[in-house]
SERO-203113 format. One record per atom (N, C-alpha, C, O): residue in three letters; atom name; x, y, z. Coordinates in Angstrom, 2 decimals. Atoms other than C-alpha are relative to their C-alpha. Layout:
N
   tidren   vexdren      east     north        up
      ala        CA         X         Y         Z
...
END
This chain:
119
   tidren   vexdren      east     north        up
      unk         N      0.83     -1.18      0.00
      unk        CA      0.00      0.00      0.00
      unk         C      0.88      1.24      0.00
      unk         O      1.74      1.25      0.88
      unk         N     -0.92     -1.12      0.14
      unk        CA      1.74      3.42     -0.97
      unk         C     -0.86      0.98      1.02
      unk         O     -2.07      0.87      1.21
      unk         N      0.25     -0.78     -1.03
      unk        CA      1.40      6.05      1.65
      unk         C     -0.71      1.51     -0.56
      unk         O     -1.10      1.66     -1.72
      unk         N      0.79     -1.11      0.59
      unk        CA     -0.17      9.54      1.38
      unk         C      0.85      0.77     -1.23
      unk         O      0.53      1.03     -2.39
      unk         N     -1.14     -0.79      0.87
      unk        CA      3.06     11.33      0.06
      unk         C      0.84     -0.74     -0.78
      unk         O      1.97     -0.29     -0.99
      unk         N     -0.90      0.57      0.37
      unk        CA      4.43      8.86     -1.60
      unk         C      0.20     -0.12     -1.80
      unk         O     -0.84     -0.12     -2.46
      unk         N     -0.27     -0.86      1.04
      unk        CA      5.83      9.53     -4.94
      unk         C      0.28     -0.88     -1.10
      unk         O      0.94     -1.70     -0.46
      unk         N     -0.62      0.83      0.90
      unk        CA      6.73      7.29     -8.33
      unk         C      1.21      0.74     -0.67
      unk         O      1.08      1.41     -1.69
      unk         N     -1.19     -0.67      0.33
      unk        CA     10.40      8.49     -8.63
      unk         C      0.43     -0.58     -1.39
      unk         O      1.45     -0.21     -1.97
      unk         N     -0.31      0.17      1.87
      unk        CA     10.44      6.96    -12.29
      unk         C     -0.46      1.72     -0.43
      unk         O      0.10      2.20     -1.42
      unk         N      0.35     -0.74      0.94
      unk        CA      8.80     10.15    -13.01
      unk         C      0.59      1.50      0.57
      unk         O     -0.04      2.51      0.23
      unk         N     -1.40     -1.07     -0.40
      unk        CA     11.77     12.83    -11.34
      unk         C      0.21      0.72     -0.87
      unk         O      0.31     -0.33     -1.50
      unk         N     -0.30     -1.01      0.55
      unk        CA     12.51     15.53    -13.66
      unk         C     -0.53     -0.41     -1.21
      unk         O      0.26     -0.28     -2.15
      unk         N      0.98      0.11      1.20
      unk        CA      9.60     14.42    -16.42
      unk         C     -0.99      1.43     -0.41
      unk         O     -0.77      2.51      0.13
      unk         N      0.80     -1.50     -0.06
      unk        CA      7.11     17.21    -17.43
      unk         C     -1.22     -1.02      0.74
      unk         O     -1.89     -0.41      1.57
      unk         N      0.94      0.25     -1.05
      unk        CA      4.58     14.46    -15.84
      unk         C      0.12     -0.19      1.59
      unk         O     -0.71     -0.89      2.17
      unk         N     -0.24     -0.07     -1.70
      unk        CA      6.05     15.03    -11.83
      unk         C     -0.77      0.82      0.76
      unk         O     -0.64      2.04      0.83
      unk         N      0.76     -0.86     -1.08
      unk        CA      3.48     15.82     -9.25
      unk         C      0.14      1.44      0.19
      unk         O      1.33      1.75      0.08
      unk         N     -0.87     -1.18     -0.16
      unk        CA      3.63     19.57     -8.62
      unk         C      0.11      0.12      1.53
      unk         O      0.42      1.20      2.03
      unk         N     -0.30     -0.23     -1.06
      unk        CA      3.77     18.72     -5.19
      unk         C      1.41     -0.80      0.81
      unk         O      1.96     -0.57      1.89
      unk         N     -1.00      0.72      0.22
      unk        CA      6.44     16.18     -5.68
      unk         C      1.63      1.15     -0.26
      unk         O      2.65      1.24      0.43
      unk         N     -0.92     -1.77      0.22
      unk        CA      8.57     19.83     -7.47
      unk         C      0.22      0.42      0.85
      unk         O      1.37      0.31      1.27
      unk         N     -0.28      0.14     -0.67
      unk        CA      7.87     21.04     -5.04
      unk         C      0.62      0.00      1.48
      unk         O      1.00      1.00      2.09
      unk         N     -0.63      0.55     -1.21
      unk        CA      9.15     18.98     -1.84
      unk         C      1.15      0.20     -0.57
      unk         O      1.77      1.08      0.02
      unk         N     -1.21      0.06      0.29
      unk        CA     12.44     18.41     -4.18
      unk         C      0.68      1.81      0.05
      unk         O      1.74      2.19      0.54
      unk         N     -0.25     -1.62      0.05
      unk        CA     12.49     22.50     -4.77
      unk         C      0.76      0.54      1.62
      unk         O      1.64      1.39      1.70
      unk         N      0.12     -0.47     -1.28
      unk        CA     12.61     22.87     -0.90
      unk         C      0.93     -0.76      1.05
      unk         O      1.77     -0.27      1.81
      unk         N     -1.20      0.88     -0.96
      unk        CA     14.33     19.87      0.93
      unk         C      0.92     -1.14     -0.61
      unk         O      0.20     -1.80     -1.36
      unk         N     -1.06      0.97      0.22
      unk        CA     16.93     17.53      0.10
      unk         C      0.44     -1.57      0.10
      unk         O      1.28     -2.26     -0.47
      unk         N     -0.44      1.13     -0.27
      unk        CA     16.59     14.55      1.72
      unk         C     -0.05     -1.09     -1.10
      unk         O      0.39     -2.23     -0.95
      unk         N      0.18      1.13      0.97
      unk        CA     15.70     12.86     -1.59
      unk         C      1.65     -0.11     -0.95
      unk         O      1.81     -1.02     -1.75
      unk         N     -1.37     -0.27      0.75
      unk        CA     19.36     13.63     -3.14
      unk         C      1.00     -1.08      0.69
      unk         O      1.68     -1.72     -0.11
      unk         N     -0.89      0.77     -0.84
      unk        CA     21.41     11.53     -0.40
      unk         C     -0.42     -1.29     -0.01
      unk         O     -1.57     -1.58     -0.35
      unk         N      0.65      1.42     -0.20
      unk        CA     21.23      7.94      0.15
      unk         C      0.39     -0.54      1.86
      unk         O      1.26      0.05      2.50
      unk         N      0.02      0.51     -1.27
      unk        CA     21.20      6.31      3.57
      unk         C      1.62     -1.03     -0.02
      unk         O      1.92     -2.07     -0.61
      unk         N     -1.38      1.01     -0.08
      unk        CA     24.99      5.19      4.59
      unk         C     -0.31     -0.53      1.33
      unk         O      0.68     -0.46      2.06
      unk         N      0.14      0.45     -1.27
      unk        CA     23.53      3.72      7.75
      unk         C     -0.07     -1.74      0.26
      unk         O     -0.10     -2.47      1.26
      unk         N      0.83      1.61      0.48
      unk        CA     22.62      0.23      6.46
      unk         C      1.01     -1.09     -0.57
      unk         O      2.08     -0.73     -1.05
      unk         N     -0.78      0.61      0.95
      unk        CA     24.10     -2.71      5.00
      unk         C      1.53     -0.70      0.18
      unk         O      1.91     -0.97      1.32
      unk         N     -1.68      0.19      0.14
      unk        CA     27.71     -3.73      4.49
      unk         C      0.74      0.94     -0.25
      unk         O      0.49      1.76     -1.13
      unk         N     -0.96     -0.99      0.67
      unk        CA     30.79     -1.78      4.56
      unk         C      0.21      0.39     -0.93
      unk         O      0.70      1.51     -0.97
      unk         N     -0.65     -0.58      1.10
      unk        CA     31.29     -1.82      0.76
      unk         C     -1.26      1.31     -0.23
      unk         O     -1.03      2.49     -0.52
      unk         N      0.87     -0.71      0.10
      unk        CA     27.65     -0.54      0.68
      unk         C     -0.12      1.15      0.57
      unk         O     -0.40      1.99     -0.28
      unk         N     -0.51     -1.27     -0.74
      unk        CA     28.12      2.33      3.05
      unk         C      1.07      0.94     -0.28
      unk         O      1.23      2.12      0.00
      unk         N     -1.13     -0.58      0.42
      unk        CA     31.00      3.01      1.71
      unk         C     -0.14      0.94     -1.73
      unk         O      0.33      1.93     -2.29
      unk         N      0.78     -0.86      1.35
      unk        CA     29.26      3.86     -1.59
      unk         C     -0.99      1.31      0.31
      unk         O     -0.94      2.50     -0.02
      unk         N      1.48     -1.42     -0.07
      unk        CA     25.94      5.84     -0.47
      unk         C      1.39      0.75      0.73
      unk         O      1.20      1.95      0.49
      unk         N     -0.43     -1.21     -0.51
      unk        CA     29.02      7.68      1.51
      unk         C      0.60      1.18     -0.81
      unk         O      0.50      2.41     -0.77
      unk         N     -0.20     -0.71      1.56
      unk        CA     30.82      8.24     -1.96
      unk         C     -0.79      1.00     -0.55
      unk         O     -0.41      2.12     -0.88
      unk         N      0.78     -0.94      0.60
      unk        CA     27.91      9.63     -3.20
      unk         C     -0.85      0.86      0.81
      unk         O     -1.84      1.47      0.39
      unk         N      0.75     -1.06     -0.93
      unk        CA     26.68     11.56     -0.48
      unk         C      1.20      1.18     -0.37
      unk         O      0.75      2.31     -0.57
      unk         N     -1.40     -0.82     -0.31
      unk        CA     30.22     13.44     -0.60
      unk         C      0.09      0.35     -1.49
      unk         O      0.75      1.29     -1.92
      unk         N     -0.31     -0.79      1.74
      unk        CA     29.95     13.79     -4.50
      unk         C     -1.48      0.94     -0.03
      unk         O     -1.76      1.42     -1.13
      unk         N      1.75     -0.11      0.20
      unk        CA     26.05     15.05     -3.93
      unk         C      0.15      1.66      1.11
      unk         O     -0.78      2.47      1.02
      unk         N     -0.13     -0.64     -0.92
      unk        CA     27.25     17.59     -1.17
      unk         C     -0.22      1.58     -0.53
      unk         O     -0.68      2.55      0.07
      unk         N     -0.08     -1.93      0.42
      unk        CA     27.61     20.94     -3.47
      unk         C     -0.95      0.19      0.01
      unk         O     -1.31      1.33      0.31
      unk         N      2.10     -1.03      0.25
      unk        CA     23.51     21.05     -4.06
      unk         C     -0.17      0.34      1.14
      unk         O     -1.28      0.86      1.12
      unk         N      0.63     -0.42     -1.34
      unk        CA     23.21     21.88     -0.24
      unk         C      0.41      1.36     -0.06
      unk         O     -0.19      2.14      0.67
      unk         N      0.35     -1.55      0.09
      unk        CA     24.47     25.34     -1.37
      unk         C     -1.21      0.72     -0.19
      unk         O     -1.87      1.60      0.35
      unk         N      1.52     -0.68      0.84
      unk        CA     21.71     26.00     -3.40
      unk         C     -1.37      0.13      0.67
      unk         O     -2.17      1.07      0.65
      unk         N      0.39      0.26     -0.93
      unk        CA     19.87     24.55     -1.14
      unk         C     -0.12      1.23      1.51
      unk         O     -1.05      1.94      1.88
      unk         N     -0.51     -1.19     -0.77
      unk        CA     21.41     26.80      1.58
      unk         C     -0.82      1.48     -0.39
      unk         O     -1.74      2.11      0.12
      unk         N      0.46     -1.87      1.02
      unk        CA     20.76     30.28     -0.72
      unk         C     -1.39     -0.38      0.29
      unk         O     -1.67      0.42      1.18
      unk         N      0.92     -0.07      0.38
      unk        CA     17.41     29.25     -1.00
      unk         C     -0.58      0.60      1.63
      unk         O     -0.99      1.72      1.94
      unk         N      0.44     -0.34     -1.80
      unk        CA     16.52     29.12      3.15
      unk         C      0.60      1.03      0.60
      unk         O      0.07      1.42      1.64
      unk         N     -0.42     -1.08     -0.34
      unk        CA     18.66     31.87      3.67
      unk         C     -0.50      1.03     -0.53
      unk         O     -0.43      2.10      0.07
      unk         N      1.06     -1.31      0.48
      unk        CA     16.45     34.10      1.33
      unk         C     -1.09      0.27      0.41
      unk         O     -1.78      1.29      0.49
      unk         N      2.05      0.32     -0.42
      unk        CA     13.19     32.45      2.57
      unk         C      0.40      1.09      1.79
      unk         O     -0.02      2.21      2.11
      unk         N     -0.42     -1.04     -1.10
      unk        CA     14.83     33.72      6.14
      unk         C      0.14      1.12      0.44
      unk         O     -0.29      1.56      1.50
      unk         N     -0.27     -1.57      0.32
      unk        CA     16.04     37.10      5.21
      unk         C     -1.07      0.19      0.22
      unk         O     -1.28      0.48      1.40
      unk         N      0.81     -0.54      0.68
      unk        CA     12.67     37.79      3.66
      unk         C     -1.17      0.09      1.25
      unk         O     -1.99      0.99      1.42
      unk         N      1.16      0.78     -1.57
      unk        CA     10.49     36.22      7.05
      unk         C      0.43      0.91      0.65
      unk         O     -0.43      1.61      1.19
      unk         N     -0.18     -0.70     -1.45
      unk        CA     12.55     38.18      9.37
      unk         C     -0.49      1.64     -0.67
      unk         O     -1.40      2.27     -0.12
      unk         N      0.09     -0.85      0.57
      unk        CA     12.39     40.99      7.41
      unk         C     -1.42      0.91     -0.22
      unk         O     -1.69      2.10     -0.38
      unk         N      1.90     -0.29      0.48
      unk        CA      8.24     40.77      6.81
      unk         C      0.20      0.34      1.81
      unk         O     -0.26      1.44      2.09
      unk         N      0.23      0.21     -2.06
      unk        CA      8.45     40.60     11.18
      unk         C      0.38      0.98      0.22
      unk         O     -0.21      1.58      1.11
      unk         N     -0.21     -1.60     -0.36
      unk        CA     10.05     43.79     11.17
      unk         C     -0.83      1.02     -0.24
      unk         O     -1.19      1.95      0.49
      unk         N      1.28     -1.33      0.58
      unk        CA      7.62     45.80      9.05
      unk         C     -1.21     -0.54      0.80
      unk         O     -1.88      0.28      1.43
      unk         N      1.23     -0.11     -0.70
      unk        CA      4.87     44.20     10.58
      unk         C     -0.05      0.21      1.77
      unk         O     -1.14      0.28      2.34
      unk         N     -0.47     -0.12     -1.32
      unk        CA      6.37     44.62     14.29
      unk         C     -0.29      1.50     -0.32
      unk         O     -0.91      1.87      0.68
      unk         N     -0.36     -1.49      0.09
      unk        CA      6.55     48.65     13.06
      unk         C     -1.15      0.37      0.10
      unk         O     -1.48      1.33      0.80
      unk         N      1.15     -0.19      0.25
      unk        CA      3.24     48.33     12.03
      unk         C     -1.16     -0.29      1.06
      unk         O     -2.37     -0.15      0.85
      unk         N      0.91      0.78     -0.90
      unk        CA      1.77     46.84     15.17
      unk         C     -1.24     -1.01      0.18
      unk         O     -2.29     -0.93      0.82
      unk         N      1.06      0.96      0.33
      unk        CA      0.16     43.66     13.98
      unk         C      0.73     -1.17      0.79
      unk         O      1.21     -2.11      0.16
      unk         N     -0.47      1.47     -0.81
      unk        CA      1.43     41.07     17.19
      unk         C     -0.49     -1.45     -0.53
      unk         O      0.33     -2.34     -0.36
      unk         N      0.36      0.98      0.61
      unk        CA     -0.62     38.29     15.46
      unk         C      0.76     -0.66     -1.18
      unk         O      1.32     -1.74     -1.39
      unk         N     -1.09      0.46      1.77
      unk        CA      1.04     38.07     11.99
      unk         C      1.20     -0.31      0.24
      unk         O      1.79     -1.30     -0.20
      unk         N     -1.39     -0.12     -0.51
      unk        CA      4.32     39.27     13.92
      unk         C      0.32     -1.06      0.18
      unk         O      1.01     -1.56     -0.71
      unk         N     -0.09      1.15     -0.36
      unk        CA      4.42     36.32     15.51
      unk         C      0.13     -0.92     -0.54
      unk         O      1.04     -1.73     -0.34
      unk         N     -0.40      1.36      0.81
      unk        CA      3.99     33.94     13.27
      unk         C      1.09      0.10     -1.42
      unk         O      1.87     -0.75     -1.86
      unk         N     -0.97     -0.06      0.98
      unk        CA      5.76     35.37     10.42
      unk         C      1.84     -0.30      0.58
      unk         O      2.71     -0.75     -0.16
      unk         N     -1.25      0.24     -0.53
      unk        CA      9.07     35.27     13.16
      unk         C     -0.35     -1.08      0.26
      unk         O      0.72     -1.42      0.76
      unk         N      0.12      1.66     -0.61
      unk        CA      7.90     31.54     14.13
      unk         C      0.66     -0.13     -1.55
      unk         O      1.87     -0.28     -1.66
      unk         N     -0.85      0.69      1.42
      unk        CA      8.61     30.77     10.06
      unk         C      1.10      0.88     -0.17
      unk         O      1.59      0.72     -1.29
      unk         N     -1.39     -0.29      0.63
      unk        CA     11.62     32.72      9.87
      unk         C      1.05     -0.68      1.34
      unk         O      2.27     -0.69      1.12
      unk         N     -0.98      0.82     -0.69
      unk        CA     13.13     30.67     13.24
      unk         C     -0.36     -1.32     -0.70
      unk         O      0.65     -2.02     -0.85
      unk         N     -0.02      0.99      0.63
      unk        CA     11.81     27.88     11.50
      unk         C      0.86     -0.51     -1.17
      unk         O      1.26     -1.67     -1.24
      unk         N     -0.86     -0.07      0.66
      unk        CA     13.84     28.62      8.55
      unk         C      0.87      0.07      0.50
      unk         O      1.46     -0.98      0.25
      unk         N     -1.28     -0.12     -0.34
      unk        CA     16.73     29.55     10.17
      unk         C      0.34     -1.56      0.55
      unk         O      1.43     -1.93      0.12
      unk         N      0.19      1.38     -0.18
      unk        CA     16.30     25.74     11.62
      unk         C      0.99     -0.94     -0.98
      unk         O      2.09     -1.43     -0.74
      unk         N     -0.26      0.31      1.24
      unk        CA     16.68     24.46      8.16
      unk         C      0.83      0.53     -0.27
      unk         O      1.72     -0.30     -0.12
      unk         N     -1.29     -0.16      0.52
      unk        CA     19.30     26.13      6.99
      unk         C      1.55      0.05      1.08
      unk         O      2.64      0.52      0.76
      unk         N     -1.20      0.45     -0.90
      unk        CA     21.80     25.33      9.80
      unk         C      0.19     -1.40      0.06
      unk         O      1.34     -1.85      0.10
      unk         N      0.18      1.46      0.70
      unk        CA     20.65     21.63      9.16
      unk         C      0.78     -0.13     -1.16
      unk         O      1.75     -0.86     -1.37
      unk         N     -0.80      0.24      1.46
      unk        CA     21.81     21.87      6.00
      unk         C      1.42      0.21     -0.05
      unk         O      2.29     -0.53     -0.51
      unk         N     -1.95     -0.45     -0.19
      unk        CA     25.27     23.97      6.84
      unk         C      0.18     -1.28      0.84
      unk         O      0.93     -2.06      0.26
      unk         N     -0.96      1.05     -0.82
      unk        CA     25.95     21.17      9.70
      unk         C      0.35     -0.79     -0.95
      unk         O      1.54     -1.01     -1.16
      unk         N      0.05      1.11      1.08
      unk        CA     25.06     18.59      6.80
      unk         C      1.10      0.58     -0.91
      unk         O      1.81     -0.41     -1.08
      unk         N     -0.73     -0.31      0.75
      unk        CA     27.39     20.40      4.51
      unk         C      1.62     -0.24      0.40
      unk         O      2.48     -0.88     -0.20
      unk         N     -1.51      0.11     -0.82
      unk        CA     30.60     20.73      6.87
      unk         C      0.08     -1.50      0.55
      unk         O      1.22     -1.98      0.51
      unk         N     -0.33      1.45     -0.37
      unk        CA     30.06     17.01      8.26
      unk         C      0.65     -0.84     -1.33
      unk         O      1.72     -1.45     -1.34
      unk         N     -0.67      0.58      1.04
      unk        CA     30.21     15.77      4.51
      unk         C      1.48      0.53     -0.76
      unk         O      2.33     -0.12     -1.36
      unk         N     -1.66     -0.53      0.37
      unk        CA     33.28     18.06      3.62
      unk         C      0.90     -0.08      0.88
      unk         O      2.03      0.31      0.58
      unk         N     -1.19      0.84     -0.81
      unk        CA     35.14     16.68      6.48
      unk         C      0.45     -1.06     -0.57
      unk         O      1.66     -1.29     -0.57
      unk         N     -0.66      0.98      0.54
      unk        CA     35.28     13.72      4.73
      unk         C      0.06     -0.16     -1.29
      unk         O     -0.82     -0.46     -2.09
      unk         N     -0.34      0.25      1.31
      unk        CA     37.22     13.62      1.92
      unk         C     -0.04     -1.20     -1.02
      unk         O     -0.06     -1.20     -2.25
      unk         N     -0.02      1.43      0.73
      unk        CA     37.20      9.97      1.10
      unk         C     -0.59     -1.18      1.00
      unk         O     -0.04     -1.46      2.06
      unk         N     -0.31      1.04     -1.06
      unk        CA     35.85      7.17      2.71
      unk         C      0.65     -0.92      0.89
      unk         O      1.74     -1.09      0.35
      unk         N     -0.57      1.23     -0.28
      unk        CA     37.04      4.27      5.00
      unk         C      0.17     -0.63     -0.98
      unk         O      0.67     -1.76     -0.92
END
């Protein structure tokens, strides 16, 4: 039984891909990496390969949550000026939320560029 979100990755950068499928990929990452947690050493030793060759899209990645951030804290200011505590509020809840996410991603970035090569 396929789950609510669950996606037919045959159809990944087709013009027929969910637009909610776009997107999740547009936004988070975890679909780019593979799981080095599992398996046998040689196998781990691969998804680590390619986690470490896969590592530069977390810039882009990066830029992206760091704009969404900017732009959040930024709306929290004008509307803080403006005296709307309701909106305020939540518009700074999604810009700590963002900021969240994109330190996720920097840790994720500097853990995989520590390692240059596998075991």
């Amino acid at each position: 039984m396929r789950g609510r979100f669950s996606f037919d990755t045959t159809l990944f950068g087709t013009v027929e891909e969910p637009s909610l499928s776009l997107l999740y990929r547009y936004w988070f990452w975890g679909w780019l990496f593979a799981d080095a947690s599992h398996w046998d050493r040689l196998r781990r030793a691969e998804a680590l390969r390619h986690n470490i060759a896969h590592r530069i899209h977390l810039l882009c990645y990066m830029r992206r949550w760091a704009l969404c951030s900017i732009c959040l804290l930024w709306g929290g200011v004008r509307l803080e000026e403006i005296t709307m505590p309701l909106w305020t509020v939540s518009v700074n809840t999604g810009a700590a939320l963002a900021l969240v996410v994109l330190f996720v991603a920097a840790a994720e970035w500097l853990l995989l560029s520590a390692h240059d090569t596998p075991d």
